[in-house]
N, C-alpha and C positions, 0 to 999 in steps of 0.2 A: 445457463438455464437449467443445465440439468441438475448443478450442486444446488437451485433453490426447490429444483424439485425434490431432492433426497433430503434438505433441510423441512420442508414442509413434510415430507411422510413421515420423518425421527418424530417431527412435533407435535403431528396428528396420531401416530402412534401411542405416544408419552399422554396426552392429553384426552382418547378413547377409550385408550386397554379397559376393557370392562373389571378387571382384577381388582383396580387400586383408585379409580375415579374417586371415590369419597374420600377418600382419606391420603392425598397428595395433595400440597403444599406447594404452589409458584408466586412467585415474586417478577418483577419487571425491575430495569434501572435503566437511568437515559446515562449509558457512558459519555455521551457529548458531555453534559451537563456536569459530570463527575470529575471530567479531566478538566474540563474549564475553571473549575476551582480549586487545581491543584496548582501552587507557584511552580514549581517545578517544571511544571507541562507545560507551563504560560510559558516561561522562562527556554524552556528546551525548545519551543515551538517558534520561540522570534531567533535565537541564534539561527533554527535553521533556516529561516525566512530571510536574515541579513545575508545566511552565505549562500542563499539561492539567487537573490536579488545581485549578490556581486559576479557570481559565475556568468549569470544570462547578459550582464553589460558585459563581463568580457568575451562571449562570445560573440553577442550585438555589434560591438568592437571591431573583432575579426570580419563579420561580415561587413560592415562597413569598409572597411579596408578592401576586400572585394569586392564590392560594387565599385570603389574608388578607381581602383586598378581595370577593371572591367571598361568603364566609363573611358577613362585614358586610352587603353586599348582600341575602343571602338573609334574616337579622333584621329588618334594615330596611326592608322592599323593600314589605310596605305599608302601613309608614307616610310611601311616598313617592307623591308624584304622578309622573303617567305622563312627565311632560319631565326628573324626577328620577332615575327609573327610568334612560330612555334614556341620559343622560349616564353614571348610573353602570355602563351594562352596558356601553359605549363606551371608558370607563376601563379598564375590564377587560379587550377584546377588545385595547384597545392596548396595554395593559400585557405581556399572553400572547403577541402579536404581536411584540415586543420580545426577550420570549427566545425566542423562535423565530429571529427576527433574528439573534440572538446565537449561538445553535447552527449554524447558515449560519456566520456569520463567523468563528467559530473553529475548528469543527470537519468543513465542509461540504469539496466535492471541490475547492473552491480555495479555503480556509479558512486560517485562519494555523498550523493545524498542521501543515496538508503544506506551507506555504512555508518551516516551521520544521525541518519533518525534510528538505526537501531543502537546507537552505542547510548545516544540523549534519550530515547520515548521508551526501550523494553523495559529497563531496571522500572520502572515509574508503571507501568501497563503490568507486571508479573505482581507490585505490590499491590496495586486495583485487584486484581485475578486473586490474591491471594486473602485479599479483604473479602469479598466478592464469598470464596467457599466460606473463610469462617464465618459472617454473616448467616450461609446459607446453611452450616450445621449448628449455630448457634440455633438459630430458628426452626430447624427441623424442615426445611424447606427441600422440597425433591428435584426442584430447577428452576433458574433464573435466566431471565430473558432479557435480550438488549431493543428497548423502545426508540432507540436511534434508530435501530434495522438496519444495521451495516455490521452487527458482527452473531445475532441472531442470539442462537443456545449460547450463554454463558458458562453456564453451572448445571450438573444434571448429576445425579446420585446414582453409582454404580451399578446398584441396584434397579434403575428406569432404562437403564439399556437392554434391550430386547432383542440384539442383535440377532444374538445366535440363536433363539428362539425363531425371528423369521428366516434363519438358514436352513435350521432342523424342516420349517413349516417348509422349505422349499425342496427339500431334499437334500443339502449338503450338511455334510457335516461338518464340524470345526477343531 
């Protein structure tokens, strides 16, 4: 919440300053619609889809296997003795424990799927960004905005940032 509130005041700022109103220059682009027609992205975006699809049967897999064991356990379970017992709920916990493990390692915040979308999507998203500015000094344009709404400020000209101007206005200095 709060970073959409610091993105709406950079924008309302950029977009009010009484300074430069007439004579700034924005642009929109719908990144969905940009990446969708890049082979590349298509391409980078099903590999990661095949090997997301294969990670989640194998840990589907795993659980399965635990519910199996679980299942068997709870038939069997008094016709076991108590040291029988413990082994096989032990079995089970590390079994469960396993693909839990496994959801971590593939799919966790440093999981091999974000090491896989950023080795396949950055190279491809830095050449967009990079199109994206010369576009935007080709043009004379002061910022560019994303109409997908999921990545906002694009592109904004050195010069439209007023940071330190509302630090000065607050009292700090920089």
């Amino acid at each position: 919440m709060k970073k959409y509130f610091v993105i709406f005041v950079a924008v309302a700022a950029i977009l009010f300053s009484s300074a430069n109103v007439s004579a700034q220059r924005y642009a929109f682009v719908d990144m969905e619609y940009i990446m969708s027609n890049i082979p590349a992205y298509e391409a980078a975006q099903e590999q990661l889809n095949q090997a997301s699809e294969q990670w989640e049967q194998e840990i589907q897999s795993v659980y399965a296997d635990v519910e199996e064991l679980y299942k068997n356990y709870q038939k069997e379970s008094v016709f076991l003795s108590g040291e029988m017992k413990t082994q096989r709920e032990n079995e089970i916990i590390e079994l469960e424990n396993r693909a839990k493990q496994l959801q971590r390692q593939y799919f966790g915040p440093e999981g091999e799927l974000v090491k896989r979308q950023e080795a396949l999507l950055q190279p491809i998203q830095e050449k967009v960004s990079e199109a994206i500015r010369s576009v935007a000094d080709r043009d004379n344009l002061d910022a560019v905005f994303d109409m997908a709404g999921n990545l906002g400020v694009l592109y904004v000209k050195p010069r439209q940032n007023i940071s330190d101007e509302i630090l000065r206005e607050l009292g700090f200095s920089n």
